[in-house]
N, C-alpha and C positions, 0 to 999 in steps of 0.2 A: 843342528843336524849335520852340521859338517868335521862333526870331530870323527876320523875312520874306525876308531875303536866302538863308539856308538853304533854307528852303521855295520861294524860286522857282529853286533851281538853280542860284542867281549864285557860291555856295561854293566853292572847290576842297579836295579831299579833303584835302590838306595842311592849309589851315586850318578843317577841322571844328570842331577844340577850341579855337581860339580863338573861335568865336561861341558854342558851345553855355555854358550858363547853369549851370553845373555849380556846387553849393550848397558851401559850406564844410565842413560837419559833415552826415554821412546824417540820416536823416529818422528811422532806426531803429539802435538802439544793440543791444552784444552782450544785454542783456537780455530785449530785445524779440524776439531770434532764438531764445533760447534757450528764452523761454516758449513762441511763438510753434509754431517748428518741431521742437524737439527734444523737449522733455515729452511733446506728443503720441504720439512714435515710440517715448519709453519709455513711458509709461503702457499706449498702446494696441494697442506694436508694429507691426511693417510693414505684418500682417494681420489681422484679427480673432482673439483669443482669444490670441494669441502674445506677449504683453505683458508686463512684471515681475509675480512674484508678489505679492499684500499682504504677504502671511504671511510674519514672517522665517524667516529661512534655518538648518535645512535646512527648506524647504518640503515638503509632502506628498507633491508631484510629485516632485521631486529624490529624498527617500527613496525613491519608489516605484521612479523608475529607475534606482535604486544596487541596489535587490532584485532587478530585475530582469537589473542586470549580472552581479551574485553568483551567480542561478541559472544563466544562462547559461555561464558563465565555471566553475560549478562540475560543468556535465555535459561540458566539452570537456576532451579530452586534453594531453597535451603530448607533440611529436615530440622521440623519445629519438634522441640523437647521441649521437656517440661520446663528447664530453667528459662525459655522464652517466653513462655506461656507466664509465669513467674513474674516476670520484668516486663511484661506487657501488662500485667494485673489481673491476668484471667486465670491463674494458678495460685495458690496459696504455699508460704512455703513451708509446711509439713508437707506437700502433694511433691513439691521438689528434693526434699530431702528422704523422701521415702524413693523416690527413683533412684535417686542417688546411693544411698544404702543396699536397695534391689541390682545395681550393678554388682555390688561387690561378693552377693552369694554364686 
């Protein structure tokens, strides 16, 4: 934007890139992006608090919501189908392969 032909309109859009002054090598290298923009986004995450742990892994947090999966996961049921019913002995398996078939209409 410093060429004064550009700046007074005399350009045609065709040769934009022939006047603009365009540097050989950027100003800023993958290092500088990476310090720059992305440590940040690890270190401090998107939002406040939502950031990498210090603490290696498994973390407090992590532990805490594996507990939390375990309890959950160990007050819920499991829907009994016929294949269980099947492998339990209390289904036969024509009774299993007819459900199974009944899926597929």
């Amino acid at each position: 934007f410093t060429c004064p032909d550009f700046r007074a309109g005399k350009t045609a859009s065709n040769e934009t890139f022939k006047k603009l002054d365009i540097p050989l090598h950027p100003t800023r290298g993958i290092a500088n992006m990476l310090q720059d923009q992305v440590a940040p986004v690890m270190v401090k995450g998107y939002r406040p608090g939502e950031g990498i742990d210090a603490d290696r892994f498994p973390t407090t947090r992590v532990v805490s919501n594996v507990e939390d999966l375990h309890t959950q996961l160990s007050k819920s049921t499991a829907r009994t189908t016929t294949f269980t019913k099947f492998a339990r002995g209390t289904a036969s398996y024509e009774d299993y392969i007819k459900e199974l078939r009944g899926q597929l209409d």
